[in-house]
N, CA, C and O atoms as a GROMACS GRO file, in nm:
protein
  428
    1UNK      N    1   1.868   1.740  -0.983
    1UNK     CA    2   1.920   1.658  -0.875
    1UNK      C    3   1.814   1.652  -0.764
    1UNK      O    4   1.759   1.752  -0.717
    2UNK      N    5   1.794   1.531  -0.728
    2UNK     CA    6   1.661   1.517  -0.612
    2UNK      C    7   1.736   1.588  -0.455
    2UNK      O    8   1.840   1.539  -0.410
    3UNK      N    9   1.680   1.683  -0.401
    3UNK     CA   10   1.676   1.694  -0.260
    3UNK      C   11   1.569   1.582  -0.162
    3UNK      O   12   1.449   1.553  -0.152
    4UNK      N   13   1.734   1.535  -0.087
    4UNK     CA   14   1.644   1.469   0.056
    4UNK      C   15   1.676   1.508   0.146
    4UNK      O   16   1.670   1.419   0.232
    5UNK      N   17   1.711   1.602   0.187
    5UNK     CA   18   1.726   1.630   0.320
    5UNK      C   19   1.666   1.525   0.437
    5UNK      O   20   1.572   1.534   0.517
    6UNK      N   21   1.757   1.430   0.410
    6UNK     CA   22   1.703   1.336   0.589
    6UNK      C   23   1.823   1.239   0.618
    6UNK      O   24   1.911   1.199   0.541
    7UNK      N   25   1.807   1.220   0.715
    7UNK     CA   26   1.945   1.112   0.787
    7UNK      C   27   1.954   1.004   0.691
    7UNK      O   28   1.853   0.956   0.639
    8UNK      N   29   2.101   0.954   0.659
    8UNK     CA   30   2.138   0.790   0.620
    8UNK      C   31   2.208   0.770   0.672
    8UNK      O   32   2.264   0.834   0.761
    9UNK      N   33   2.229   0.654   0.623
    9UNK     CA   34   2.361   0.580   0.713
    9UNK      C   35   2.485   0.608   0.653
    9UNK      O   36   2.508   0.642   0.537
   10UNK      N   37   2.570   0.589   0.756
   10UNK     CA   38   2.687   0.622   0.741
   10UNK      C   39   2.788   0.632   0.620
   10UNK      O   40   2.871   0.717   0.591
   11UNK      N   41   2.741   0.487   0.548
   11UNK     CA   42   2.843   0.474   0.430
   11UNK      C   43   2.722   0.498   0.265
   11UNK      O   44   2.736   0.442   0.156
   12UNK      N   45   2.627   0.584   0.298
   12UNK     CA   46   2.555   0.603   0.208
   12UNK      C   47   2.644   0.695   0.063
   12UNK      O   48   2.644   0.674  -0.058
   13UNK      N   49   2.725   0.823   0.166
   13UNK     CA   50   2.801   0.864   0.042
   13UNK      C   51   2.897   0.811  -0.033
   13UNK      O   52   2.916   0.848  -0.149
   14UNK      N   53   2.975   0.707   0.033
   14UNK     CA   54   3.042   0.635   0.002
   14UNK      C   55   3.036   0.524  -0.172
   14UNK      O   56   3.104   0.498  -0.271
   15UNK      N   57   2.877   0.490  -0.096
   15UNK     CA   58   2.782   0.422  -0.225
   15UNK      C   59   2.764   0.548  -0.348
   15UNK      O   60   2.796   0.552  -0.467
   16UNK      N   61   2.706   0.631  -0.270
   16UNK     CA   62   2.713   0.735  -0.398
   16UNK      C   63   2.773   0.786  -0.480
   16UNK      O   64   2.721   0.844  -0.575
   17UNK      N   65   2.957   0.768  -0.451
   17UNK     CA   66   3.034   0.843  -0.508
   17UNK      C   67   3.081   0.735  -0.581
   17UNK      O   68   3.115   0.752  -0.698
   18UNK      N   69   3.090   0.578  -0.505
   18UNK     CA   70   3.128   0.462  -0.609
   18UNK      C   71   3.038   0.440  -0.750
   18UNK      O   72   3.079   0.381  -0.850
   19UNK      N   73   2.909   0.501  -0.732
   19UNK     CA   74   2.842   0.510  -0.844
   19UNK      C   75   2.850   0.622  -0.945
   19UNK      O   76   2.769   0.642  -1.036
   20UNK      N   77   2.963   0.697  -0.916
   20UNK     CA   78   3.004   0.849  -0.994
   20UNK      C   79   2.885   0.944  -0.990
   20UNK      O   80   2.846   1.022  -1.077
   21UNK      N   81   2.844   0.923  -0.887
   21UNK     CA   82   2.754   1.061  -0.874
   21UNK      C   83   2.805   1.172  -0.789
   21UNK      O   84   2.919   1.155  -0.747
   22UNK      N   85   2.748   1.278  -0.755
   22UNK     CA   86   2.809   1.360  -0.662
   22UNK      C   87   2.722   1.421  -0.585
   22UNK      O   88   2.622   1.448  -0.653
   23UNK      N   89   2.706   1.475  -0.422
   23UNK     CA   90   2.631   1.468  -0.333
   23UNK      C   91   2.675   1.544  -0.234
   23UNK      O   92   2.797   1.542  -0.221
   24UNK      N   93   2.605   1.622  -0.148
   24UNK     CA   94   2.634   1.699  -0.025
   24UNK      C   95   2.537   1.675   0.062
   24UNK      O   96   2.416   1.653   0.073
   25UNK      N   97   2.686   1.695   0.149
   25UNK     CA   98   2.641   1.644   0.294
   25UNK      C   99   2.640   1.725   0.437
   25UNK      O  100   2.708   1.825   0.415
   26UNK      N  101   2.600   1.728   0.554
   26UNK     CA  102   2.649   1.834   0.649
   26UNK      C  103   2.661   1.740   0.774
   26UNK      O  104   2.609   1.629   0.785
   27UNK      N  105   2.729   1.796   0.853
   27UNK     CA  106   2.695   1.692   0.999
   27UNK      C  107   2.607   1.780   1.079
   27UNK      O  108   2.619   1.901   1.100
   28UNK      N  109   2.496   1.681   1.129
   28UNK     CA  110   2.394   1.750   1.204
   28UNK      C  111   2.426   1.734   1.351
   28UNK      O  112   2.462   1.627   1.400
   29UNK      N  113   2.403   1.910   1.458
   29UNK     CA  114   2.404   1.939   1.565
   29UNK      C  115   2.355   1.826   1.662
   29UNK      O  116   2.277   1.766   1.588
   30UNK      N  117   2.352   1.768   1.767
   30UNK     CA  118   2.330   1.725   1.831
   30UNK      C  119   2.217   1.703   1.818
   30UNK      O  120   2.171   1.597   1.775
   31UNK      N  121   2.121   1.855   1.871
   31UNK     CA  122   1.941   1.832   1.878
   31UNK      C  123   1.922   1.807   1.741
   31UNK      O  124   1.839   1.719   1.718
   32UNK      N  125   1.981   1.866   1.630
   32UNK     CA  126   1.900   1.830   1.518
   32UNK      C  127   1.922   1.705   1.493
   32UNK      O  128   1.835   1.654   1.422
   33UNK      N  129   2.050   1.604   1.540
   33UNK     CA  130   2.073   1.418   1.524
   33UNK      C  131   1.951   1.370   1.548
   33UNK      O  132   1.877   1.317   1.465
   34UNK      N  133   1.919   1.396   1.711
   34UNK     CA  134   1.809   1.342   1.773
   34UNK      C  135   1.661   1.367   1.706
   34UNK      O  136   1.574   1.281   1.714
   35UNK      N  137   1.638   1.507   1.632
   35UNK     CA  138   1.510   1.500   1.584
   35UNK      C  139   1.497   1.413   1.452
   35UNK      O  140   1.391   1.371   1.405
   36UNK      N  141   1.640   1.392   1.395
   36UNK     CA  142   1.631   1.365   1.246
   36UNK      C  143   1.624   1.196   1.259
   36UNK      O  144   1.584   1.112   1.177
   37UNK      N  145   1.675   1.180   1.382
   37UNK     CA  146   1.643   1.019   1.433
   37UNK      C  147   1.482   0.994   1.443
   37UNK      O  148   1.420   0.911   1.378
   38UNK      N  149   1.435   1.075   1.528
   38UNK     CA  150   1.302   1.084   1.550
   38UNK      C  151   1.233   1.062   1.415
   38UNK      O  152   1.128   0.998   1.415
   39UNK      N  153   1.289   1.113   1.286
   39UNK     CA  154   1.178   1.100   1.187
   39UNK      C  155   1.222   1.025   1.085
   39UNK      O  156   1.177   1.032   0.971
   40UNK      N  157   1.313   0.949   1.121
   40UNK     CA  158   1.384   0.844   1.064
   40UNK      C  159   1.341   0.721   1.095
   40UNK      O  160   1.340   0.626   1.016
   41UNK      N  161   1.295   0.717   1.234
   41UNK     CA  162   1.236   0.631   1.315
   41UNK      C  163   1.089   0.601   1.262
   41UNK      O  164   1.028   0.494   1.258
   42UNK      N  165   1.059   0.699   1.231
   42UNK     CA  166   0.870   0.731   1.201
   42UNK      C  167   0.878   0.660   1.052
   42UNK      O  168   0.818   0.558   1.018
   43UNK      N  169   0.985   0.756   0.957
   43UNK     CA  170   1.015   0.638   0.798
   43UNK      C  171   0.980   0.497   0.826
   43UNK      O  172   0.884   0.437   0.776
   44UNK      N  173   1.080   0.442   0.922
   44UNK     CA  174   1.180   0.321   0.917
   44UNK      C  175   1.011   0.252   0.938
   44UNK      O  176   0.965   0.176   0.853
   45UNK      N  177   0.944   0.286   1.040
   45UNK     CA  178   0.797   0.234   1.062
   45UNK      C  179   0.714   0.208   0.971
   45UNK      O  180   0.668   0.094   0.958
   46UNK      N  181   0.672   0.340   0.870
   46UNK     CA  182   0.602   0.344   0.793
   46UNK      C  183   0.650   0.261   0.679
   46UNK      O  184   0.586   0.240   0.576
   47UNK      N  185   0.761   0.219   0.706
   47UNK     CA  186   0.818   0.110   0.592
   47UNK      C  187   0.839   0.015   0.613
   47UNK      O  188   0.885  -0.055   0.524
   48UNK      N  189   0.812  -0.044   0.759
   48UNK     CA  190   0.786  -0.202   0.792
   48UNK      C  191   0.636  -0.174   0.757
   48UNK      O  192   0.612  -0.218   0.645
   49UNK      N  193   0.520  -0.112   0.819
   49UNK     CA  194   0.379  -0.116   0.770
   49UNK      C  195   0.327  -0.150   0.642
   49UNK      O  196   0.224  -0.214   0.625
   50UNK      N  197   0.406  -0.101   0.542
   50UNK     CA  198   0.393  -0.085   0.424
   50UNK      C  199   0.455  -0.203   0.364
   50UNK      O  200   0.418  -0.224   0.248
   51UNK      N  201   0.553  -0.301   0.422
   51UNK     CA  202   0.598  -0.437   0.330
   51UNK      C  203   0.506  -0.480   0.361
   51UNK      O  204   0.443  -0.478   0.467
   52UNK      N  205   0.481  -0.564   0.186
   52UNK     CA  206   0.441  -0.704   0.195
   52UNK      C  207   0.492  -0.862   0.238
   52UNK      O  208   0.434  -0.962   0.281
   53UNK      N  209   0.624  -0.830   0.204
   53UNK     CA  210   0.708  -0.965   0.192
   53UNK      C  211   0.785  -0.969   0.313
   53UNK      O  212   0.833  -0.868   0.365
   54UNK      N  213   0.799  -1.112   0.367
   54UNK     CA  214   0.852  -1.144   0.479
   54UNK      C  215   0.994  -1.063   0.528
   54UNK      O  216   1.035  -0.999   0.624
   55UNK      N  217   1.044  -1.112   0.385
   55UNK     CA  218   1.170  -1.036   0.371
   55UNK      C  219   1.217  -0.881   0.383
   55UNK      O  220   1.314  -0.822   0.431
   56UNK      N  221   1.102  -0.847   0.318
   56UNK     CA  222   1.110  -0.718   0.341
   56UNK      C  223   1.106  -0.646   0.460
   56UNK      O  224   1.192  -0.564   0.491
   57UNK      N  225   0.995  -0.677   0.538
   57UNK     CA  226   0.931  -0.690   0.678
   57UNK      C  227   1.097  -0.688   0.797
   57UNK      O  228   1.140  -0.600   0.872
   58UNK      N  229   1.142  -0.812   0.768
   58UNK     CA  230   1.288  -0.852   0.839
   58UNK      C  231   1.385  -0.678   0.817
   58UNK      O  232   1.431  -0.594   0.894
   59UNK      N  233   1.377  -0.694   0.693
   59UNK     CA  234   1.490  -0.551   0.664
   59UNK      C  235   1.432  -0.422   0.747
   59UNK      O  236   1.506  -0.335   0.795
   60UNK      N  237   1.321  -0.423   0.756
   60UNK     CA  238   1.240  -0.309   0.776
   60UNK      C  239   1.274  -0.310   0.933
   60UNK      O  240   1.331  -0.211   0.980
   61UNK      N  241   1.240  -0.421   1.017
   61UNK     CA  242   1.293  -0.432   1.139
   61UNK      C  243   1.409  -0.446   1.181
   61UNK      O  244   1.433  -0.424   1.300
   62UNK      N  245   1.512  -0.487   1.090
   62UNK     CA  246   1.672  -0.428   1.111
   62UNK      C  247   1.680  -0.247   1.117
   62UNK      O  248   1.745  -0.172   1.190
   63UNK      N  249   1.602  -0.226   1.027
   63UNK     CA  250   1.610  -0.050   1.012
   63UNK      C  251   1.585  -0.028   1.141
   63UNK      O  252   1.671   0.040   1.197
   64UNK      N  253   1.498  -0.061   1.204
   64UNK     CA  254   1.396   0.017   1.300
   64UNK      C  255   1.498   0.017   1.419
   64UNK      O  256   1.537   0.122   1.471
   65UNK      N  257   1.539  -0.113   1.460
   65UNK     CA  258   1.628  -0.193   1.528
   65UNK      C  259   1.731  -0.075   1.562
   65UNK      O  260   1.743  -0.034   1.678
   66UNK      N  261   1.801  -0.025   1.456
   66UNK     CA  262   1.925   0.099   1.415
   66UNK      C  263   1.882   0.169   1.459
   66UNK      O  264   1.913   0.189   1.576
   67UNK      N  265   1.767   0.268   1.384
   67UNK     CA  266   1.792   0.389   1.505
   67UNK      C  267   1.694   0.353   1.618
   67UNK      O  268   1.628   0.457   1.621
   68UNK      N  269   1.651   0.287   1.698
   68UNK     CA  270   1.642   0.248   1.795
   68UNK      C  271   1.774   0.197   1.875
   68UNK      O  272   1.769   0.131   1.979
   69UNK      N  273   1.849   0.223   1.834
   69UNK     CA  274   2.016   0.175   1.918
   69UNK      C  275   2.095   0.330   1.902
   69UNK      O  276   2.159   0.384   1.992
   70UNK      N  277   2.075   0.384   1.771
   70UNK     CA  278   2.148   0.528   1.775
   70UNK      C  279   2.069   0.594   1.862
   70UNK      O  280   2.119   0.676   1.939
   71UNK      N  281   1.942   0.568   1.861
   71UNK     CA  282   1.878   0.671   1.963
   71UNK      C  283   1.930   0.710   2.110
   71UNK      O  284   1.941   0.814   2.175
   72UNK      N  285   1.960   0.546   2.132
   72UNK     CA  286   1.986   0.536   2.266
   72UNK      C  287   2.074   0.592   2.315
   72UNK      O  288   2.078   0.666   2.414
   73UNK      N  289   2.203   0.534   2.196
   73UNK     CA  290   2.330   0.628   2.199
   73UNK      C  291   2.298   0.768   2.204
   73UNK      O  292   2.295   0.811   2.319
   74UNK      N  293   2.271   0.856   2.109
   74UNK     CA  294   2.246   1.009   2.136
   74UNK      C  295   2.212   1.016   2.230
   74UNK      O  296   2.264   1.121   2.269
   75UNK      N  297   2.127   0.959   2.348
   75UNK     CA  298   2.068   0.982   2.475
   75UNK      C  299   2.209   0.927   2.584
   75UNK      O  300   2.218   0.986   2.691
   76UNK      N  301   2.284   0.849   2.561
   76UNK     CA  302   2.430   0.794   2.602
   76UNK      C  303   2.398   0.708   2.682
   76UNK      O  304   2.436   0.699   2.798
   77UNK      N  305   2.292   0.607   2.598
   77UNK     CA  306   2.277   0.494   2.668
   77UNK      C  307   2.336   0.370   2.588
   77UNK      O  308   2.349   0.383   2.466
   78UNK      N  309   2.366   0.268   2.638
   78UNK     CA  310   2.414   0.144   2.556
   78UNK      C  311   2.326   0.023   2.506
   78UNK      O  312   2.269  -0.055   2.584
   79UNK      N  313   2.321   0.016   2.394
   79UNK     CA  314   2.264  -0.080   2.368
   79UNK      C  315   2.197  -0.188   2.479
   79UNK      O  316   2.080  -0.221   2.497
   80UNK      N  317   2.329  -0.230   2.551
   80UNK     CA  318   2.328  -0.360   2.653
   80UNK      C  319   2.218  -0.286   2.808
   80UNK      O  320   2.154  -0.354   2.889
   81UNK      N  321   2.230  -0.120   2.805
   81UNK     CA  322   2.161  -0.025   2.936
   81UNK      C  323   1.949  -0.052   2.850
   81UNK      O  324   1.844  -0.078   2.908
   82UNK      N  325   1.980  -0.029   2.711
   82UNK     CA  326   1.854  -0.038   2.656
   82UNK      C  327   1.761  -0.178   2.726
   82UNK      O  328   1.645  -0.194   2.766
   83UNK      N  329   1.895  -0.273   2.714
   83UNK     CA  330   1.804  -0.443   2.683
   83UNK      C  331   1.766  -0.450   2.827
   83UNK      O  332   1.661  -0.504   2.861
   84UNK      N  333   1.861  -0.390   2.925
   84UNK     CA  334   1.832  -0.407   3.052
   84UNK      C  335   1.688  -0.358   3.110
   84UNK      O  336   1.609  -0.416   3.186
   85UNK      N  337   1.681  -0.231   3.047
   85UNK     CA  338   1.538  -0.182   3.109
   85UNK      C  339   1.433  -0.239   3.029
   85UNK      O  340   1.319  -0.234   3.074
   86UNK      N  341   1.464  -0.316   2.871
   86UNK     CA  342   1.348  -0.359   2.813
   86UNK      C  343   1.265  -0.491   2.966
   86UNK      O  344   1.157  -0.512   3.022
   87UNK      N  345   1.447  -0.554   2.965
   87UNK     CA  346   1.449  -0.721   3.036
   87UNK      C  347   1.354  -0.663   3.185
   87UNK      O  348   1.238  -0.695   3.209
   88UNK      N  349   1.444  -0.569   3.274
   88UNK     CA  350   1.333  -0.530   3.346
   88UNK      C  351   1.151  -0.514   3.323
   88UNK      O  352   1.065  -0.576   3.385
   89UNK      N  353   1.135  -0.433   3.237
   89UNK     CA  354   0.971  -0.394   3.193
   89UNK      C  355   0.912  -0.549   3.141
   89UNK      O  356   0.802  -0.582   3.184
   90UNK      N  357   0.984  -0.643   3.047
   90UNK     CA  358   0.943  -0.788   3.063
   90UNK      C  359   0.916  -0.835   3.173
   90UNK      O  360   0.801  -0.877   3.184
   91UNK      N  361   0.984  -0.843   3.263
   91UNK     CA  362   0.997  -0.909   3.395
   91UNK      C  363   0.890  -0.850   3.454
   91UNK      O  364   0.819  -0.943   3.494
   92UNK      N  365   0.815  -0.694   3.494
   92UNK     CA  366   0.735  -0.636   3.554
   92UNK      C  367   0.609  -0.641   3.483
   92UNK      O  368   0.515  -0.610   3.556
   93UNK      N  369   0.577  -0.669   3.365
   93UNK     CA  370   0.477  -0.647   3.292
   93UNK      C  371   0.457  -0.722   3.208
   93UNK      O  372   0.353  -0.716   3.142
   94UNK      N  373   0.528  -0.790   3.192
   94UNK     CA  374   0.495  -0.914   3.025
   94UNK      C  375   0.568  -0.890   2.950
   94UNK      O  376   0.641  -0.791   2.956
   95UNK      N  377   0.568  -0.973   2.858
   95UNK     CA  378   0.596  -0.928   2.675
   95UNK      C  379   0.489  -0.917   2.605
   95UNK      O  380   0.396  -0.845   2.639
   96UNK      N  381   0.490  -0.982   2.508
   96UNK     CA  382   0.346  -0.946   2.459
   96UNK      C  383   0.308  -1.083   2.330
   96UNK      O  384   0.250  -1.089   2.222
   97UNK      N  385   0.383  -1.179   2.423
   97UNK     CA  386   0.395  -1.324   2.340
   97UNK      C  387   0.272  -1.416   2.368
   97UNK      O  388   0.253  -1.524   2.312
   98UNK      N  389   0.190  -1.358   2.465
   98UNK     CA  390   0.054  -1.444   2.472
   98UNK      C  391  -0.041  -1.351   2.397
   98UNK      O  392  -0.151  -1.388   2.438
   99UNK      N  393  -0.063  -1.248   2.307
   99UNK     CA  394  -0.145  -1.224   2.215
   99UNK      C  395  -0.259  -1.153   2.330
   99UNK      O  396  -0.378  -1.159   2.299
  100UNK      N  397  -0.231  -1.102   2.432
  100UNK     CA  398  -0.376  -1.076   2.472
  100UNK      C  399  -0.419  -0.902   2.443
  100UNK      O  400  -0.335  -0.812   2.447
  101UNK      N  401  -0.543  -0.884   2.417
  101UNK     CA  402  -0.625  -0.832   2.401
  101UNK      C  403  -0.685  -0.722   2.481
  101UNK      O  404  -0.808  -0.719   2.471
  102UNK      N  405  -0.639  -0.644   2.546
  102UNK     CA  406  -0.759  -0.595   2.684
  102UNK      C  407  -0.875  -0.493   2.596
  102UNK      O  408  -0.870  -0.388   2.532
  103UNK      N  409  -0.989  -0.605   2.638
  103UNK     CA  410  -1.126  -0.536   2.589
  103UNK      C  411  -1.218  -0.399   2.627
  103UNK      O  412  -1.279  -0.327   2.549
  104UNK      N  413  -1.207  -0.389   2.760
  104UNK     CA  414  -1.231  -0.301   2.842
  104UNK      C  415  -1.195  -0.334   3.040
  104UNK      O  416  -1.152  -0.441   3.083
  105UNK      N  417  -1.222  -0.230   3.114
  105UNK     CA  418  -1.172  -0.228   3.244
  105UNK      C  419  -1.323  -0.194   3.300
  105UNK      O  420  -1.391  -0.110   3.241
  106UNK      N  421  -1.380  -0.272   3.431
  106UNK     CA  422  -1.489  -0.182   3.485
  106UNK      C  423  -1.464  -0.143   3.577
  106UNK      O  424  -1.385  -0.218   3.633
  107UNK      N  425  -1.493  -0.034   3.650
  107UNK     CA  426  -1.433   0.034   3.761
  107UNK      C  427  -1.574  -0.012   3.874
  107UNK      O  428  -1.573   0.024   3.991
   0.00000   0.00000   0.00000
């Protein structure tokens, strides 16, 4: 039986058991949610990097999307508290929809 010890989603056992397999599970402590987010987060990355296909790419950024929203939650922020400080830091600094480049700074 393969060991993974790492976060899924919610209705993962669900899938597993409809497929007659059998599986254990634990609920993780608070700090350990947040670290296991943390490297769930780092996956979810290394697996948009790694598609080729558009499609894939899209899924990969729904992933990322997730725990980037659970994160927030574990921290007990809301989704809608997230967009606000993104919309703020847009507003103060840009987005990053003109493609620019900074080459160097001279002092």
């Amino acid at each position: 039986m393969p060991t993974y010890n790492k976060l899924v989603r919610d209705k993962i056992p669900d899938i597993i058991q409809v497929l007659g397999k059998s599986y254990n599970t634990r609920t993780l402590s608070h700090s350990e949610y947040t670290i296991a987010l943390k490297n769930k987060l780092k996956e979810e990355v290394n697996e948009y990097l790694q598609a080729e296909h558009l499609k894939d790419q899209g899924e990969e950024l729904a992933d990322i999307l997730e725990v980037v929203y659970a994160l927030s939650a574990a921290q007990q922020m809301s989704a809608d508290e997230l967009d606000e400080i993104r919309r703020i830091k847009a507003q103060q600094r840009g987005r990053f929809e003109e493609r620019v480049l900074l080459i160097d700074v001279q002092e």
